[in-house]
C-alpha positions as CSV (number, residue, x, y, z in Angstrom):
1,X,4.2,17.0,-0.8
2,X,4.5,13.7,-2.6
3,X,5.6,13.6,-5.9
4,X,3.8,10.7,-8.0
5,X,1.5,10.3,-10.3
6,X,-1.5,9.1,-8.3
7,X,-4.4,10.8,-5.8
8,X,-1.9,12.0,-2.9
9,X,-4.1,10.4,0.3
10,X,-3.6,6.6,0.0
11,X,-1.4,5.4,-3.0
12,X,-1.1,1.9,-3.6
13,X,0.7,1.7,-6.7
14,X,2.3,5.0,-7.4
15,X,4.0,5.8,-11.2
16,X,7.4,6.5,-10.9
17,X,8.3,9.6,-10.0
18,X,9.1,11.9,-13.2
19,X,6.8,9.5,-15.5
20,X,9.7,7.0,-15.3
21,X,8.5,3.7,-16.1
22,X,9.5,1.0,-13.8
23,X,11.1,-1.9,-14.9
24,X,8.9,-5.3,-14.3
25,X,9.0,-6.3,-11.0
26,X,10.5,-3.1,-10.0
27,X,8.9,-0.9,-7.5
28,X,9.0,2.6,-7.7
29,X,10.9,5.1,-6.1
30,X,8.3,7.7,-4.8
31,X,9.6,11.2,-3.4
32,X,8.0,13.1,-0.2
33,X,9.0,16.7,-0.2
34,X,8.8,18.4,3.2
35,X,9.1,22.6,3.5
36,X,13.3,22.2,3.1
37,X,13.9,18.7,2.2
38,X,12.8,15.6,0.0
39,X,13.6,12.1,0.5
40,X,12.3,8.8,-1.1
41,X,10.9,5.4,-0.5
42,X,9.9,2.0,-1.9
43,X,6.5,1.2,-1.0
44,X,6.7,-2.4,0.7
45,X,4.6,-4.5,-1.1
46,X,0.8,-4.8,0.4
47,X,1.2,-1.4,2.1
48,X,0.1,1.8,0.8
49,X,1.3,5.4,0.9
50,X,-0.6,8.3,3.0
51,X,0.7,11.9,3.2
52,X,-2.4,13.1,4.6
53,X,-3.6,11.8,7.5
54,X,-0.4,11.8,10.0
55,X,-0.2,15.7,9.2
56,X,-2.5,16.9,12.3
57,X,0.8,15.0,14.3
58,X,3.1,16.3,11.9
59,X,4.4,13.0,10.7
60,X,5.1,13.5,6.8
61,X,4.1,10.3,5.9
62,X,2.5,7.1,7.0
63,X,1.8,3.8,5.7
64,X,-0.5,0.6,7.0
65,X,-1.4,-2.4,5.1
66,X,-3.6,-2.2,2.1
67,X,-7.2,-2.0,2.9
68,X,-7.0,-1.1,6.4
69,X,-6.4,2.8,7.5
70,X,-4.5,4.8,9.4
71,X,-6.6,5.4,12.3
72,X,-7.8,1.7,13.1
73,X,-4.9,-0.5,11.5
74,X,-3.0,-2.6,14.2
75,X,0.1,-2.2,12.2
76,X,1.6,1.2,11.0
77,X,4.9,2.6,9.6
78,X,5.5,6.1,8.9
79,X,8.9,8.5,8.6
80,X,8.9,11.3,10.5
81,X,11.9,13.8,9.7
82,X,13.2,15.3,13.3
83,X,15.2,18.7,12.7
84,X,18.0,19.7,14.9
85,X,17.7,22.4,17.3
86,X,18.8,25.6,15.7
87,X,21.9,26.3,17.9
88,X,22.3,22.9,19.5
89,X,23.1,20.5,16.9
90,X,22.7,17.1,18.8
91,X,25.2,14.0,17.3
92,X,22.9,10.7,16.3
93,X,23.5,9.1,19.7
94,X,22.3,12.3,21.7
95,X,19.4,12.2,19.0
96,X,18.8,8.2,20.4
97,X,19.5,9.1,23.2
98,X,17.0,12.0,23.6
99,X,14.3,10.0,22.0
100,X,14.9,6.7,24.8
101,X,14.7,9.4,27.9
102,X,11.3,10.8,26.3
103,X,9.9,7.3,25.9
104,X,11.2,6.4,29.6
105,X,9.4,9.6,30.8
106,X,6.1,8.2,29.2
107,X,6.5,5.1,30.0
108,X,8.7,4.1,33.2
109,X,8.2,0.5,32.9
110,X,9.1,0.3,29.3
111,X,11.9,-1.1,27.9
112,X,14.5,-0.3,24.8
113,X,16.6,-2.6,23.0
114,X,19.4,-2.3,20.6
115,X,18.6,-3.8,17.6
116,X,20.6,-4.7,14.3
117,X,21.4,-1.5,12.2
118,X,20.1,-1.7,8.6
119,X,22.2,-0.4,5.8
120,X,20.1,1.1,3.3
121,X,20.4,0.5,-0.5
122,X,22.8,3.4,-1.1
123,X,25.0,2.4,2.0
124,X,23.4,4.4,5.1
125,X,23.5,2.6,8.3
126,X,20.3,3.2,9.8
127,X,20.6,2.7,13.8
128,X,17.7,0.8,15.2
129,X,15.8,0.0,18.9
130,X,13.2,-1.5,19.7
131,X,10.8,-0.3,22.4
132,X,8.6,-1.9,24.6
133,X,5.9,0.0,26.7
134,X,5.1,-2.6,29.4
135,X,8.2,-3.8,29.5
136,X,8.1,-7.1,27.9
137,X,7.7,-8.4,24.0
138,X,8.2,-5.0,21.7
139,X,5.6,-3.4,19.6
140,X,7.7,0.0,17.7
141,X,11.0,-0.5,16.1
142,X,12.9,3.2,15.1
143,X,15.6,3.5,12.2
144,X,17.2,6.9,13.1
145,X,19.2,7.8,9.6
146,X,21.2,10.9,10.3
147,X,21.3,13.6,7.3
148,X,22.8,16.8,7.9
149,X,20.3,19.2,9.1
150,X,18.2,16.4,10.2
151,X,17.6,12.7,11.5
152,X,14.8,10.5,9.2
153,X,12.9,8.6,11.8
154,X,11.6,5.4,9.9
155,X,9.0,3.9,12.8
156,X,6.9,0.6,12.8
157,X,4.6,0.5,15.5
158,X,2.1,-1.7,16.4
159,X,-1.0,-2.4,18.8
160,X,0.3,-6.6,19.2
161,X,3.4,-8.2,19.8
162,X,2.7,-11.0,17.3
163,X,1.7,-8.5,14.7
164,X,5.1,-6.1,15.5
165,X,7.2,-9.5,14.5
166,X,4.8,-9.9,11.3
167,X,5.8,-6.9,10.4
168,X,9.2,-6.5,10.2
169,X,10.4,-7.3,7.0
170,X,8.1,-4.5,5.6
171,X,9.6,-2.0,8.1
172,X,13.6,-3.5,7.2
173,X,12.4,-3.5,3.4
174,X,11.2,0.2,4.0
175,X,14.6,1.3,5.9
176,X,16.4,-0.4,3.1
177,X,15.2,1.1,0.1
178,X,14.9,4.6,1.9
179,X,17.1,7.7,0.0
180,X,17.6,10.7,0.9
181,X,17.4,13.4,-1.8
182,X,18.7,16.5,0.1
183,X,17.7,19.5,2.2
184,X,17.8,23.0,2.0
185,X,15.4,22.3,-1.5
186,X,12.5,24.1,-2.2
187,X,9.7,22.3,-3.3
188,X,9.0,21.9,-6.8
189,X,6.0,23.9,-8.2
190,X,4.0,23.8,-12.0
191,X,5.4,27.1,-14.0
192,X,3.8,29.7,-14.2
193,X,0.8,29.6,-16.6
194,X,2.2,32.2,-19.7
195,X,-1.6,32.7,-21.2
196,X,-2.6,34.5,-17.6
């Protein structure tokens, strides 16, 4: 569920959450509840906001540059939250770890690269690789951010090498500004109406 005050499907300039007004040339932090947990994001500036349209591939939620869509944009982002296996909590480096070996199985001739970790605005070191599917320039960069029941997968992925590297400040500005709120939550409904 996304919390703002605008249409849910693409939002490109949400209110702040709340009906907290943003400071000038502040962008808003905009919350994304899932069924146990809620974190938040900044919107990079020229994307939009879409919690609708990953949901038949159960990503939460998905962004691509204004005035394109999710479906045919050569350039997406999205966070996808990955919960740990009841009775098999995996560390963040079997949760890497597990992810590479799944690519490798998809695509033998691929290749993964460490990148720089991003710290996020509140402190979070975000661990990132890049992946390659043939092997040679990449086209998806992952920020896994461990929480504690769960690991934030913050993805840029694209269809063109040249437009991967275009990209990349919007997907370090989105790892960045990235907060979690917490899990175990239960997300926030209107009260019950007392005149029914």
């Amino acid at each position: 569920m996304l919390l703002v005050a605008a249409p849910a499907a693409a939002v490109p300039a949400p209110s702040a959450p709340s009906g907290a007004p943003a400071r000038k040339g502040e962008r808003p932090l905009t919350l994304f509840y899932g069924d146990t947990y809620c974190f938040g994001v900044v919107i990079p500036e020229g994307w939009v906001a879409d919690d609708t349209s990953g949901m038949g591939a159960k990503i939460r939620v998905v962004f691509y540059p204004r005035g394109q869509n999710w479906s045919t944009a050569t350039t997406v982002m999205y966070v996808n939250p990955i919960h740990q296996p009841a009775g098999a909590v995996r560390s963040l480096a079997q949760t890497i770890d597990h992810d590479v070996a799944e690519f490798r199985k998809h695509a033998p001739q691929g290749s993964v690269t460490p990148a720089p970790a991003i710290r996020t605005r509140s402190g979070q070191l975000g661990q990132v690789r890049y992946f390659a599917a043939d092997g040679d320039r990449p086209t998806e960069a992952v920020a896994y951010l461990e929480e504690k029941d769960l690991v934030n997968l913050i993805v840029l992925s694209s269809r063109q090498p040249d437009a991967f590297q275009h990209a990349l400040g919007a997907f370090h500005d989105l790892v960045f500004q990235y907060r979690y709120v917490g899990g175990n939550l239960r997300t926030p409904t209107a009260p019950a109406d007392p005149a029914r």
